[in-house]
C-alpha positions as a Markdown table, in Angstrom:
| # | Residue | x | y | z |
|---|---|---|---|---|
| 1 | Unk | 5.7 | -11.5 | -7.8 |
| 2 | Unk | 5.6 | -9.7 | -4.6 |
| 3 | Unk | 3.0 | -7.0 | -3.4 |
| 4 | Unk | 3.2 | -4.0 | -3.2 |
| 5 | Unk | 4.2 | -3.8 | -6.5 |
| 6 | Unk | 7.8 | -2.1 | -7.9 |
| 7 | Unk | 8.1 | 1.4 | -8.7 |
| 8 | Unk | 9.4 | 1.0 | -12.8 |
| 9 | Unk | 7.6 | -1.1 | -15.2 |
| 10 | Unk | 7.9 | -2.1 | -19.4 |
| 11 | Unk | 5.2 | -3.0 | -21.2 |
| 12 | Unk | 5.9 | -5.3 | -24.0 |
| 13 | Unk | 3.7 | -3.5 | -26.1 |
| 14 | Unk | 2.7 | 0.3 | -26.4 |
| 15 | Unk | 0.6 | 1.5 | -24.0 |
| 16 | Unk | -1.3 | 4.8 | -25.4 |
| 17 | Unk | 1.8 | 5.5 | -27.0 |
| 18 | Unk | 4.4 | 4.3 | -24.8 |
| 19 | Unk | 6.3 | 1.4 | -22.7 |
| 20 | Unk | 8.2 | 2.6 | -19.6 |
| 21 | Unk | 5.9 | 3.7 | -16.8 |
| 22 | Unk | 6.3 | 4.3 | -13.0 |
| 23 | Unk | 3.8 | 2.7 | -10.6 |
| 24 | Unk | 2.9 | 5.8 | -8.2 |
| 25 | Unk | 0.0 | 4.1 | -6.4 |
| 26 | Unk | -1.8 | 0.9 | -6.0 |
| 27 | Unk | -4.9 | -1.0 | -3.7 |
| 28 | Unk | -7.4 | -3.3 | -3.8 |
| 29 | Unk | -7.2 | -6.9 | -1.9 |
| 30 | Unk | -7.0 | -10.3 | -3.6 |
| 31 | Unk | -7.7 | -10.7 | -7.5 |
| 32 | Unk | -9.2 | -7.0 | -7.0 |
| 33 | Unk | -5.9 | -5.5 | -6.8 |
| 34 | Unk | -4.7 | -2.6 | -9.1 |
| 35 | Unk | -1.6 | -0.4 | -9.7 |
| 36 | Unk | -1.9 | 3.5 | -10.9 |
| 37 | Unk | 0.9 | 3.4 | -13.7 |
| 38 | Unk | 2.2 | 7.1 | -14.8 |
| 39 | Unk | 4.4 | 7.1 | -18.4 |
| 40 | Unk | 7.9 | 7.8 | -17.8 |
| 41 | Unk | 7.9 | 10.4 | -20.9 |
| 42 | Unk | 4.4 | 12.0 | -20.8 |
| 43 | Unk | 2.8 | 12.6 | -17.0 |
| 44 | Unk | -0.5 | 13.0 | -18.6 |
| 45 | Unk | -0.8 | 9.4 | -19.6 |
| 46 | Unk | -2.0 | 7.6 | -17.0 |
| 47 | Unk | -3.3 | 3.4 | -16.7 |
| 48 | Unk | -5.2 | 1.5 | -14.0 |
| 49 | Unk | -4.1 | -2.1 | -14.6 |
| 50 | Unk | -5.2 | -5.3 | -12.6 |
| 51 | Unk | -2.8 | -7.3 | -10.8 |
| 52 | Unk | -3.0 | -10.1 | -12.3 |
| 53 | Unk | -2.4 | -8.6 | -15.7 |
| 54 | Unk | 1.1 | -6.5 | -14.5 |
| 55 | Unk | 1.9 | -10.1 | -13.0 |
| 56 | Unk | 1.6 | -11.3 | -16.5 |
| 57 | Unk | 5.5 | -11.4 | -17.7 |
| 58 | Unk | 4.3 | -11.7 | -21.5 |
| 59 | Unk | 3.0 | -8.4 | -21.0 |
| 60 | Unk | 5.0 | -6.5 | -18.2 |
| 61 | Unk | 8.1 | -6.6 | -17.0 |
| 62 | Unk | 9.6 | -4.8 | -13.8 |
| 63 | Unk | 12.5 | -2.5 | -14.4 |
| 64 | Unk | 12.9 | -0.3 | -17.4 |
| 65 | Unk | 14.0 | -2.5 | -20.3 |
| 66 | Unk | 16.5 | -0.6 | -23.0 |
| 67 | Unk | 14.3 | -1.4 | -26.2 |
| 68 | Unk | 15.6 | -2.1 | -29.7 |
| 69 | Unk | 15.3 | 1.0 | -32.1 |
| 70 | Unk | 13.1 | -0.9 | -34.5 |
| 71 | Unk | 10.9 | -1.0 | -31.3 |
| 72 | Unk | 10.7 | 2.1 | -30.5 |
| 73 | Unk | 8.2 | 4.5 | -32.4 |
| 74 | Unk | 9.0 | 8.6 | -33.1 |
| 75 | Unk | 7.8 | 11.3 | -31.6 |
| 76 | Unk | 4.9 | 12.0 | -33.7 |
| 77 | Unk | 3.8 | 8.5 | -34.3 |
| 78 | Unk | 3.6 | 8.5 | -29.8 |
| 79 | Unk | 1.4 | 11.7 | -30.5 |
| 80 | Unk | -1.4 | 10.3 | -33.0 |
| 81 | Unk | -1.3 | 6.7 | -31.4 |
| 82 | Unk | -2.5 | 9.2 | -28.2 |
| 83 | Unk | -5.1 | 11.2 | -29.7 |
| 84 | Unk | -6.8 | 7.8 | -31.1 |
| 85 | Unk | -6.6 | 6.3 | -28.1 |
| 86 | Unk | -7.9 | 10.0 | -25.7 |
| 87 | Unk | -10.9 | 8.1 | -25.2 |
| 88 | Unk | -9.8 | 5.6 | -22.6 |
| 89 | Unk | -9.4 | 8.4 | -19.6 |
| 90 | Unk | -8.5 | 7.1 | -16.2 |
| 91 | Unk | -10.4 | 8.4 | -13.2 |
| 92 | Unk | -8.0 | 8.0 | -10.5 |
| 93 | Unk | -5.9 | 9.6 | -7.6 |
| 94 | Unk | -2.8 | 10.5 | -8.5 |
| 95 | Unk | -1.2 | 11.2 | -5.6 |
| 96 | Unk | 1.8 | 9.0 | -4.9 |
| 97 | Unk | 1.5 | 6.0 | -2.0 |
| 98 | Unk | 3.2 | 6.1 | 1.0 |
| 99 | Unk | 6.2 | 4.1 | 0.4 |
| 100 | Unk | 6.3 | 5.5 | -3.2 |
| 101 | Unk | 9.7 | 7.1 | -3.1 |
| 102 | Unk | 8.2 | 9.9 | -4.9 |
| 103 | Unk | 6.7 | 12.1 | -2.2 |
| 104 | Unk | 9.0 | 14.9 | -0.7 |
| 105 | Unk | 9.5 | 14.8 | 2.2 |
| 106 | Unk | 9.1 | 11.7 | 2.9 |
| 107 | Unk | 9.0 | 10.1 | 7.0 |
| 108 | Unk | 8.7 | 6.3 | 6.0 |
| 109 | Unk | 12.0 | 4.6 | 6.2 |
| 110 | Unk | 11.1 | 1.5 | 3.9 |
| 111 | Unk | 10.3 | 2.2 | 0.2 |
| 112 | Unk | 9.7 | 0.1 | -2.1 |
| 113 | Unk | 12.5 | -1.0 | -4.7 |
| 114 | Unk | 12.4 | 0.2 | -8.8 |
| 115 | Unk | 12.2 | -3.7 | -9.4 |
| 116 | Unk | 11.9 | -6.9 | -8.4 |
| 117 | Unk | 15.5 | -8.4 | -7.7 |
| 118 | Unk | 14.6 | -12.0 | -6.7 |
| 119 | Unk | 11.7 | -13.3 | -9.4 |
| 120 | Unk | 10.7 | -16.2 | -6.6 |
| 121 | Unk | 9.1 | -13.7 | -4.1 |
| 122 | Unk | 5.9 | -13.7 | -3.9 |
């Protein structure tokens, strides 16, 4: 998988409630590297994951994946898997990188793609 990372991620399991998440920063160098993960639903839930984890196709995927509706939880199920889980807060910048995409207006002419359309880069 190539660095920097993609811009839209799936979990394959719930993350504080959720599975579709936008990468709006990353860093590090070598097996220190990190990506700043935002939920696509809820802005307030935010992740820090290692590299090597998000590279990891058992538990990540790039794009947004359509899940099956026996997948996918209601509303208020999302909101009390949350409130158990309030206790793993992320210190972290969230202002978007660079070649995020996300940041208006923008002066860099390359940004990075949603996903990863050839799985053999590296």
């Amino acid at each position: 998988m190539r660095w920097p990372p993609n811009k839209a991620w799936t979990s394959s399991s719930l993350r504080q409630g959720y599975r579709h998440f936008v990468a709006i920063n990353y860093g590090g160098k070598g097996n220190d590297r990190w990506v700043i993960l935002v939920s696509v639903l809820d802005g307030n839930i935010r992740l820090k994951v290692l590299w090597d984890e998000m590279k990891d196709s058992a538990k990540w995927i790039t794009g947004w994946l359509q899940l099956p509706k026996d997948q996918s939880i209601g509303i208020s199920e999302e909101k009390s898997i949350i409130e158990a889980e309030e206790n793993s807060s992320l210190e972290a910048c969230l202002h978007p990188s660079e070649d995020s995409g996300l940041r208006i207006p923008s002066s860099i002419n390359s940004i990075r793609p949603w996903f990863q359309e050839d799985e053999n880069n590296s």
